[in-house]
C-alpha positions in Angstrom: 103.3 -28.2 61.8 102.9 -25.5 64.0 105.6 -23.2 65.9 106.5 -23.3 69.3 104.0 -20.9 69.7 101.0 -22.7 68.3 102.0 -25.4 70.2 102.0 -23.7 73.8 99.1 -22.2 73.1 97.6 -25.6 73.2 97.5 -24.8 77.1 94.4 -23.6 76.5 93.1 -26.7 75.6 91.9 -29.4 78.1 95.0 -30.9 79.8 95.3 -34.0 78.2 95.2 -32.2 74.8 98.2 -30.0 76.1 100.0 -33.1 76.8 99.8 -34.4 73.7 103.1 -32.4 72.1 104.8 -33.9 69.4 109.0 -33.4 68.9 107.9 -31.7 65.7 105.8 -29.4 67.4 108.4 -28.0 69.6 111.5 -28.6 66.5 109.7 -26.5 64.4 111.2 -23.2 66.3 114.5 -24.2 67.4 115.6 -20.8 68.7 113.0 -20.3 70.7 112.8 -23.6 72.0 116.3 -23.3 73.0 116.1 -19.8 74.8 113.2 -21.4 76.8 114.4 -24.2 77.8 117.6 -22.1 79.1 115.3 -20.1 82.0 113.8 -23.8 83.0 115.4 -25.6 86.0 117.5 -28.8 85.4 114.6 -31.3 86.4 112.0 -28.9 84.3 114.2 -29.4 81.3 114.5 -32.8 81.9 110.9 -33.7 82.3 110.3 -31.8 79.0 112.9 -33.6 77.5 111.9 -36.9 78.0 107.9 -36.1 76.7 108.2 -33.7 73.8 112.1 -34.6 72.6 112.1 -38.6 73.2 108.3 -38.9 72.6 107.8 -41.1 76.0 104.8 -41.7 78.2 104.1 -40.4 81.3 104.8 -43.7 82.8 107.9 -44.0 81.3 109.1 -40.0 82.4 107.6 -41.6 85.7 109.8 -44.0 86.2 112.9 -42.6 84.9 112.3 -39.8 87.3 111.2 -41.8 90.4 108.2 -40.3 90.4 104.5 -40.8 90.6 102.8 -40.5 87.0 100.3 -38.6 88.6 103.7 -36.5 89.5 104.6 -36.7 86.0 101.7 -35.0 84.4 101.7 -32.2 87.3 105.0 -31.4 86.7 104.7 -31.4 83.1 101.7 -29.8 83.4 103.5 -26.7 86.0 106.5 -26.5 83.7 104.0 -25.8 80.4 102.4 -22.9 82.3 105.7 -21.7 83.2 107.0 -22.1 79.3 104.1 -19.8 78.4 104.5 -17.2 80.9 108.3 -17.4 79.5 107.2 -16.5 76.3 107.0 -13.0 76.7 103.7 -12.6 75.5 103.8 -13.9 72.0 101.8 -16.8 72.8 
């Protein structure tokens, strides 16, 4: 198991690797996790929240959301980036 780091870094990978985050990838650095999930906007958190912490499918973030799953993945997608940039440079 990786930390938070490792497993951000996985934006380098084709996009439907990146999406493939386990809770114990981002659990593994609780800290961190924390203080980034802090500079994230409500629906940012919550779309995070729902993949990585309760391990549910873009159709199910989709439709707890009201959103599109293509809408899903974008957003999830965006709010990756936006976790690495976050990082300060340690990813």
């Amino acid at each position: 198991m990786g930390n938070v780091a490792d497993c951000l870094n996985k934006l380098n990978l084709p996009i439907e690797e990146a999406m493939t985050f386990t809770c114990d990838d981002i659990l593994s650095d609780a800290p961190l996790a924390a203080e980034l999930l802090s500079r994230l906007e409500e629906d940012e958190r919550e779309i995070i929240l729902l993949r990585i912490y309760g391990e549910l499918s873009f159709a199910e973030v989709a439709k707890i959301m009201k959103i599109s799953v293509f809408a899903a993945r974008k957003r999830y997608q965006r709010v990756l980036t936006k976790l690495k940039k976050y990082s300060g440079g340690i990813l």
